[in-house]
N, C-alpha and C positions, 0 to 999 in steps of 0.2 A: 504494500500500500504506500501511494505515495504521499504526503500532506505539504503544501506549499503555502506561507502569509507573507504580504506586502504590508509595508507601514510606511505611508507618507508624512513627512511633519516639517511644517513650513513654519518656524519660532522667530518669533522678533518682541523686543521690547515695546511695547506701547508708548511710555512718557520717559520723562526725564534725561538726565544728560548725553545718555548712549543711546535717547529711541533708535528702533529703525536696525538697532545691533543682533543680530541671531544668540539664542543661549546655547553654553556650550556643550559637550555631548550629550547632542542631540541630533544625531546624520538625519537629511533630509529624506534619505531612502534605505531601510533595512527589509532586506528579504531573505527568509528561512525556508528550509526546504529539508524533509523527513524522508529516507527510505527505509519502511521497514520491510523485513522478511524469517516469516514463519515459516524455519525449515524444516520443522515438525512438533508439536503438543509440548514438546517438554524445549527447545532450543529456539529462541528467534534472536535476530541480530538487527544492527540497524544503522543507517550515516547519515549525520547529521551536515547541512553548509550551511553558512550565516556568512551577509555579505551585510558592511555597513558604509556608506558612501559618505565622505568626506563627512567632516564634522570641525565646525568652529571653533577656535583658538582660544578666543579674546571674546569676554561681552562687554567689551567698550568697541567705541569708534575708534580708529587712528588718533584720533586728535588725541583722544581719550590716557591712551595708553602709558603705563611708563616708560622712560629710556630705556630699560633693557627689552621690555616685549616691544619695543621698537626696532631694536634690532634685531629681534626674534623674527617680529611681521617681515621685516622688509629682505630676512635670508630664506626665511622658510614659509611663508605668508602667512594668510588669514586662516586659514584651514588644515586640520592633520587629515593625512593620509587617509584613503579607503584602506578595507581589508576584508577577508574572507577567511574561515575558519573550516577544518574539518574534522565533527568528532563520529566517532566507530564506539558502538558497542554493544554488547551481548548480554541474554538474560537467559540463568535454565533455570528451570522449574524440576526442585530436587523433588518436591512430591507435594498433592494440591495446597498445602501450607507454607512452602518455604523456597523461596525464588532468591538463586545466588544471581549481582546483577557484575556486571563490569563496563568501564568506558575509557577508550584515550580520548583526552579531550586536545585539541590541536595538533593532530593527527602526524600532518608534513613539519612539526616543531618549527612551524616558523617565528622568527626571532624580531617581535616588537619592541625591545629595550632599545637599542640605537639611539645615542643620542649625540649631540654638538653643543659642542662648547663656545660661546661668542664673547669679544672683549668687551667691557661695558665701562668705560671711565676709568676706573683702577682697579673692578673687578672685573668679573666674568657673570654670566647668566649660563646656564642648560636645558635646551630645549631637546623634544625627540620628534621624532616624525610620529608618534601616535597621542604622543603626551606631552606634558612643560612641566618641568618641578625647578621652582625658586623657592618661596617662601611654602606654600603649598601646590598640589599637584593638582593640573586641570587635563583632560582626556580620558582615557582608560587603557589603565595597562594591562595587556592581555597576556596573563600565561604562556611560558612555553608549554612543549608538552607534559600533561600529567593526565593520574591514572584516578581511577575513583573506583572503588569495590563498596557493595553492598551485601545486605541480605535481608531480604521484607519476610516478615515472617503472620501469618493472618491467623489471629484466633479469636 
């Protein structure tokens, strides 16, 4: 079976200093997509993709910004990076009570940490291509790959 959801989200600020600004993760387009398969009563598996399209940096204006996300904007812009995720995983069903589960979550371990260093006056700033951490962290930082084990047990 396959299950597919889109989510459109068009954000902006209404009033004040930065109207008009997008808030931040928050990608204007995310689409998720489910395959499962029942290889028999007791074994199914399944692959997950999640794709999230570009997402806002900054919820200020340029003008807005401090020196360092200035220099941020104008190396790396207004926007972090899209991306796409793939997780795999398996459920058996040791008997009608108790279902061992398993999952990789980010399958091809692709590497969201990356990040750059810029010079800011006497300091420096670090921004990434998914994320920015100075003072505190705006984006989302996405796992490499990891593993998740369960076991749902119904009584």
């Amino acid at each position: 079976m396959l299950g597919i959801n889109y989510t459109f989200t068009d954000s902006e600020q209404k009033d004040g200093n930065n109207k008009g600004a997008r808030l931040t993760n928050t990608p204007k387009n995310m689409v998720n997509a489910r395959l499962n398969w029942n290889i028999n009563e007791q074994l199914s598996t399944w692959l997950k993709a999640e794709y999230r399209s570009k997402t806002a940096r900054f919820t200020q204006n340029y003008a807005n910004l401090s020196a360092a996300n200035k220099v941020v904007y104008n190396n790396l812009g207004s926007e972090f990076k899209p991306f796409s995720v793939l997780n795999l995983g398996v459920a058996y069903k040791v008997t009608k009570d108790v279902t061992l589960n398993g999952a990789v979550n980010n399958l091809l371990d692709k590497d969201f940490t990356r990040t750059h260093i810029f010079a800011v006056g006497n300091g420096t700033t670090t921004a990434g291509d998914y994320f920015t951490s100075s003072q505190s962290t705006a984006g989302y930082v996405v796992p490499g790959r990891n593993y998740w084990v369960s076991v749902n047990v119904n009584f």
